[in-house]
N, C-alpha and C positions, 0 to 999 in steps of 0.2 A: 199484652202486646202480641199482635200477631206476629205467626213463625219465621214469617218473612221477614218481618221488618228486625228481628231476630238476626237473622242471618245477615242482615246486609250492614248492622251492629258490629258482628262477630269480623265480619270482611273487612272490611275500615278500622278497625283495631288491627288487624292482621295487617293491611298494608301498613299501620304508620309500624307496626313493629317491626316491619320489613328494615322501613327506612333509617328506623333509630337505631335498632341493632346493625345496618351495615355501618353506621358514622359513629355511634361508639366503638366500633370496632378497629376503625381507622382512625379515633382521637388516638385509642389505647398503645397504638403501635407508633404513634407522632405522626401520623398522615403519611408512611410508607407501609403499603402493603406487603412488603416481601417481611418484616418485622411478624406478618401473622402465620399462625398457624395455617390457617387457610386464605381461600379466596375471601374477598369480603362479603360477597355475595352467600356463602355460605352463615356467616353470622345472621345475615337478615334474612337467609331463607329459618334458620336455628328460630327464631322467635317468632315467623311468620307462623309456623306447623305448631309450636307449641301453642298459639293463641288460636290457631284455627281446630284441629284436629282435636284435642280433648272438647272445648267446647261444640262443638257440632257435634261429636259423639254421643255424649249427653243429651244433647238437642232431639235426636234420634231417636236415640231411647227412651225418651220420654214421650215425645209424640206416640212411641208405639204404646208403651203402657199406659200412658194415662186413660185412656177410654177403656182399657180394660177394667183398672183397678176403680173408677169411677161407677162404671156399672155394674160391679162386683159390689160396692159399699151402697147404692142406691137398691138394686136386689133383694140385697140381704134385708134393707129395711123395710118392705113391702111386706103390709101385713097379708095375712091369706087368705084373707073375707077380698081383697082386692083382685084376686085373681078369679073370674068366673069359672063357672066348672067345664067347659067344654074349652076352657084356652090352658096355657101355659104362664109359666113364670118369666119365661122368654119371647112372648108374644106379647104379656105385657110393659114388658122394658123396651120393646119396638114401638109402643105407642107413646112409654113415655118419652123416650128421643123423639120423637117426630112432633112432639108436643112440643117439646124445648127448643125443638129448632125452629118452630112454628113461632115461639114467643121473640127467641133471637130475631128472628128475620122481621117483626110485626114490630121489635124495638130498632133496631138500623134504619127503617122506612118511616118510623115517626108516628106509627097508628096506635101505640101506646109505649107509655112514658116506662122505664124502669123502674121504677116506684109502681105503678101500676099492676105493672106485668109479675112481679115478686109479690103480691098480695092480690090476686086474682082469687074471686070462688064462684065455683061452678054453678050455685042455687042463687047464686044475684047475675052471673056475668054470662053470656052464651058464647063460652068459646071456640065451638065450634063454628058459629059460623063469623066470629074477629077470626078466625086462625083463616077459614076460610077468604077473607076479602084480604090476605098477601099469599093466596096460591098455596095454602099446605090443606090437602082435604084428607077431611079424617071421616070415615064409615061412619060414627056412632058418635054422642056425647059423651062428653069429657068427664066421667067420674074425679070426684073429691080427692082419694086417693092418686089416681093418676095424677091427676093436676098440681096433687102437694109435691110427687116424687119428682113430675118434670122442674117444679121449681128449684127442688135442693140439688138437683143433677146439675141445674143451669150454675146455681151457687156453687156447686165442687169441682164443676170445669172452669168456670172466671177465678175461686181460688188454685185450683193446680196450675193455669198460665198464668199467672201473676206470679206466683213460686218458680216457675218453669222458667221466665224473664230472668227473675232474680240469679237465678243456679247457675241458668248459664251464663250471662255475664259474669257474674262475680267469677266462675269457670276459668273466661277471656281473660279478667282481669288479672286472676292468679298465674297462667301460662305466662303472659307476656312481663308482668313481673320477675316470675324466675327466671324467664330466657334473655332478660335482659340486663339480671344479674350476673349471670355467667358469660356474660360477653368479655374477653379481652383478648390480649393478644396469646395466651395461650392454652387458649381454651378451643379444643379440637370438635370443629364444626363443623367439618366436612364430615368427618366418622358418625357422630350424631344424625348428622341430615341424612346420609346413605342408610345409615340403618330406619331411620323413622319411614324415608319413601320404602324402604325393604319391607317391613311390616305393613305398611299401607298394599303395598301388590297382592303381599302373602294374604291379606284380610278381604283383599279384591274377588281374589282367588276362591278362600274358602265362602265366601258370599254364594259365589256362580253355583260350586259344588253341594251346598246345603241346601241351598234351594233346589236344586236338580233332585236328593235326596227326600226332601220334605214332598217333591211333588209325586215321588216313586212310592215312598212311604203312606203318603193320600190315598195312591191309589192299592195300595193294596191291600191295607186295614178296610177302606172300606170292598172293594172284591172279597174279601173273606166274610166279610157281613153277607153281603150278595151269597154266597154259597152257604151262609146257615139257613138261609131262607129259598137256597134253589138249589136243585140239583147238577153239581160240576159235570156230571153228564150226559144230561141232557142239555144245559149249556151250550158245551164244547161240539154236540155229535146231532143235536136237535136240526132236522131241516125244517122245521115251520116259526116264524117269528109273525106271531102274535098275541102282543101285551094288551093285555085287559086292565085296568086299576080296579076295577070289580072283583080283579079274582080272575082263577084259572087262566093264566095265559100263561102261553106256550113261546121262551124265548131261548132258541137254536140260533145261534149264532152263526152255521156254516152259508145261509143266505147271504147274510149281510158279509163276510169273505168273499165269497165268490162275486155278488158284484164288487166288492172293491177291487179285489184283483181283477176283473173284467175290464173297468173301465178303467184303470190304471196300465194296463197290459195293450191297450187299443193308442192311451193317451204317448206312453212310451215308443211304441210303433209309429207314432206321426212326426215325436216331438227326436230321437235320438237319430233318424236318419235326415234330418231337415236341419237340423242344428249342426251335427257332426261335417255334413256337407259344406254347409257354409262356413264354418269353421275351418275348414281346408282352404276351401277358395280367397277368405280373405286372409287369409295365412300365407298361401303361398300363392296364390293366384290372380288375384285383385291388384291392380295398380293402386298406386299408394292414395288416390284424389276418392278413388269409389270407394277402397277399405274407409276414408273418413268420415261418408258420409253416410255409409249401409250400416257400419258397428252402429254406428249411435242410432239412428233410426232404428234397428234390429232390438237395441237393450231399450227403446221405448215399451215396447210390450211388457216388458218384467214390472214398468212402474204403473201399470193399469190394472185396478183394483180390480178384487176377483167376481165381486159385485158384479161390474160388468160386462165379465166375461160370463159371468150365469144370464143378464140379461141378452144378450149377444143369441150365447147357446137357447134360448126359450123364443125371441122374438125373429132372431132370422136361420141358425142353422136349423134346426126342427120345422120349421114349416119351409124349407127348403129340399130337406129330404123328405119330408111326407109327401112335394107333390112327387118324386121321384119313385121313392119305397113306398109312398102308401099310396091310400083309393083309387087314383089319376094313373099310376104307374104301373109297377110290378107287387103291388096288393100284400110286401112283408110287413108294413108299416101300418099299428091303428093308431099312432098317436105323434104328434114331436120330443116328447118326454120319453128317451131311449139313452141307450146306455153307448150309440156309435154316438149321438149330440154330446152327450157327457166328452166321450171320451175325445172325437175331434177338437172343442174347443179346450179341452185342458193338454189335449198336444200343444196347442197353437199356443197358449200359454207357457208353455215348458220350452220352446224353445228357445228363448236367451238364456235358458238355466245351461243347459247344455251348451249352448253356441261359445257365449261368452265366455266360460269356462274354458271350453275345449281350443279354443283359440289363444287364452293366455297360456292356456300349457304348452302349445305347439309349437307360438313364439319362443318359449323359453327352451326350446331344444335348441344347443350350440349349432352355429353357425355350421362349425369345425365339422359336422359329420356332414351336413349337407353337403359340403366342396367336397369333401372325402368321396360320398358316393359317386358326386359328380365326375369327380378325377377317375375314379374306377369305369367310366361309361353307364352309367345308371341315368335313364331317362327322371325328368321330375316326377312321373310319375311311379316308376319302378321306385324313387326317393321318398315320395311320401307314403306309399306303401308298404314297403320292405326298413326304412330307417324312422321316419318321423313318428307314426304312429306306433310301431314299438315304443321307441323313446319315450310317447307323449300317453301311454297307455296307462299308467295308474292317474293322471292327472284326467283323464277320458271318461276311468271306470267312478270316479269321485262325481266326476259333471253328471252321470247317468244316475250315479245312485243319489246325489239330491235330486235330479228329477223325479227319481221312482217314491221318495222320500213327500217330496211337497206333493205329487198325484195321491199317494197314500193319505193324506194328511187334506185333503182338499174337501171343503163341503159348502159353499155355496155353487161352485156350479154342478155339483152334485143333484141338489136341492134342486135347482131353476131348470137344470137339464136333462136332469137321467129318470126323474119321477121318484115317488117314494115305495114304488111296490118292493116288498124283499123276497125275492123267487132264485129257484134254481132253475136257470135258464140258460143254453148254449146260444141263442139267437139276437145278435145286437143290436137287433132294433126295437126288443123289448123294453117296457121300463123296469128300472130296475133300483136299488139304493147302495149305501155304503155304512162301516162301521162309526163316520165321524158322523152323518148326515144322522144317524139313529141317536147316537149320545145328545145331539142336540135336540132333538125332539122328545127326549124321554126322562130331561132336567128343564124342563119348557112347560106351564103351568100351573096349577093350582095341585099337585099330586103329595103325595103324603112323602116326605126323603127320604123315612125309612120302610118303604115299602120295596120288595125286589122289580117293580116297573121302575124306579127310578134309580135303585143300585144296581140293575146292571149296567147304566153308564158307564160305572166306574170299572165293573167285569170289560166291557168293553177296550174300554180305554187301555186297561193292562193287558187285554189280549195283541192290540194294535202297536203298543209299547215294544212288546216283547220280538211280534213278529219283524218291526222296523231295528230295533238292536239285533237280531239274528242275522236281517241283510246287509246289517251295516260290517259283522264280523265278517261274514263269508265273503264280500267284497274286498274286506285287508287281505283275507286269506288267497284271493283271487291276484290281488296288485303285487306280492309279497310272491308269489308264485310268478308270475311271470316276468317282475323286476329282474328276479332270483335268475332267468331263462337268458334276459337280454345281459348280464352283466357277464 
């Protein structure tokens, strides 16, 4: 049974337990609730969590292990006359899934029976090209071996979800059973239910944090791979970044820095004084009809995909400033692909990041001080200068540093708009690149993954990581400073 239809099993059990458990709970009292321990509501929340929560937990954990433990026991079985000598043992378990899901999908559409597909061989049947006529193409023909292992993999996955059905119902049916035993009237079920959602937050919580973890740890097992294979400093101190997969290349990382801070540094200079501004105005200055109708048109830019903001920055700013800066003009310009196109349109992007930000904060400064300063003779704008913006300053420095954060962290209009050269260059209308724009290009084809052209993505990555948690400290340290000033 599929997972779904699983879960919407598991829901429907879960509501009627709701139901039963609240009305035995008010048989048990003679149909007065003050008779209960709790609200009633809590009896049928008590059997809803117990029927939902273990079962879907399990449900979970299954789906994640089963395709491990399945291709673990199909693996192990492959003889080693079945692995060619220029592949792997992992290269051949990718053909036999794409085999299997080629036979799945060739059985759901009807172009061979189940019976068929389970007694398929290779030297009577061409299955590459049955696989191919429902869309699964395979490079080569279907070896004997392959073909026996995608069928027993097919058979250990239709038995583990038929097991996996079974578990967790029967899961379902044991929760709601007990929680529906312990329903009466003095059975404490509020305490139960607060602590069950308590543990649910806390589990919420540690989720967020191990993956956060898991994704730190990624990267930096693998960056320590990168450094047995490269030199940390040359790295670090290298100004030529040029990777070869041949061999001998040269990857210095202070290019790919400098443009990111280049056109992050241009994109911040368009985007925190345009933002900050209008943030004021419809704060305090904007009659109430324009602030309704500018906020929302203003936070439309934030939902326009960055996509086409790189197509934007490539089709009309760059050939906008090249007739200006380049050949036509004043001749700084050889190309549209520069690092002012980068940087203009990812200001113009960044501006609800800021705006909208900088505006809830502003709002949120008490009324009480504005009359204050006003009472004292303080023009509005000696007000929003001298009181508001203090006030509204670490809410400020927050909206700036997600701007500097998302511009750091930006790479298609990177890509579309800044070009991919990686140079030390003081000149903006150069092209230029960035550290995300590289990691994509250097985990992007046919390249070997433990080669150091492809781990230093991940050097990368933990360089960019680190540099973004450093601005993010020195920021607290900034807000925290001058909080410290205004109180």
């Amino acid at each position: 049974m599929p997972a779904t239809w699983i879960v919407l099993l598991v829901l429907a059990l879960a509501v009627t337990g709701y139901v039963l458990g609240r009305s035995r709970a008010l048989k048990s009292a003679g149909g007065d609730s003050r008779n209960l321990h709790s609200l009633p509501r809590y009896y049928g929340a008590h059997v809803l969590l117990m029927t939902l929560v273990p079962a879907l937990g399990a449900l979970a954990l299954w789906v994640i292990l089963q395709p491990l433990i399945v291709d673990n026991a199909i693996s192990a079985g492959l003889p080693d006359s079945a692995i060619p000598e220029a592949s792997t043992r992992g290269l051949v378990m990718s053909d036999v899934r794409r085999v299997a899901d080629g036979l799945d999908l060739a059985v759901s559409e009807g172009t061979i029976s189940a019976e068929d597909a389970a007694s398929l061989r290779p030297e009577f049947n061409n299955i590459r090209d049955r696989l191919g006529e429902v869309g699964v193409a395979l490079g080569s023909d279907v070896s004997a071996p392959v073909l026996k292992a995608a069928q027993e993999y097919r058979r250990a996955s239709s038995t583990a979800s038929l097991l996996m059905t079974i578990t967790v119902l029967a899961i379902a049916l044991l929760g709601f059973g007990y929680a529906l035993s312990r329903t009466n009237g003095e059975f404490r079920a509020r305490n139960v239910v607060e602590s069950g959602i308590k543990a649910l937050l806390v589990a919420a919580a540690s989720i967020a944090i191990l993956t956060t973890l898991g994704i730190v740890l990624s990267l930096i097992f693998n960056t320590l791979e990168f450094f047995k294979l490269y030199p940390a400093w040359d790295f670090f101190f290298g100004t030529t970044w040029s990777p070869s997969f041949g061999g001998g290349s040269e990857l210095g990382i202070l290019p790919l820095l400098w443009g990111t801070f280049y056109i992050s540094l241009i994109a911040l200079a368009v985007a925190v004084p345009i933002g900050l501004f209008s943030a004021v105005y419809l704060s305090e200055y904007a009659p109430r009809r324009i602030r309704s109708i500018a906020k929302p048109l203003l936070e439309v830019l934030a939902g326009i995909p960055t996509i086409v903001y790189g197509l934007f920055a490539l089709l009309t700013v760059g050939p906008l400033l090249l007739k200006v800066f380049g050949d036509g003009g004043l001749d700084w310009m050889q190309a549209g692909t520069a690092v002012m196109t980068a940087g203009l349109v990812m200001g113009i992007m960044l501006i609800p990041f800021v705006s909208s930000l900088s505006d809830d904060i502003i709002n949120a400064v008490p009324q009480a001080m504005r009359d204050g300063s006003y009472g004292l003779g303080a023009t509005k704008s000696e007000t929003v200068r001298q009181v508001i913006l203090p006030a509204a300053l670490p809410g400020i420095v927050g909206a700036i540093l997600l701007a500097a954060s998302r511009a750091i962290g930006e790479t298609m209009i990177v890509v579309l708009g800044a070009g991919a050269a990686a140079r030390l260059s003081m000149n903006p209308f150069d092209a230029m690149t960035t550290v995300t724009a590289k990691i994509v290009s250097q985990l992007t084809g046919d390249a070997d993954f433990a080669s150091p052209e492809a781990l230093v993505a991940f050097a990368l990555g933990m360089t960019l990581f680190v540099i973004t948690l450093g601005l993010n400290v020195f920021a607290l340290y900034i807000v925290r400073k001058y909080r410290e000033q205004y109180e």
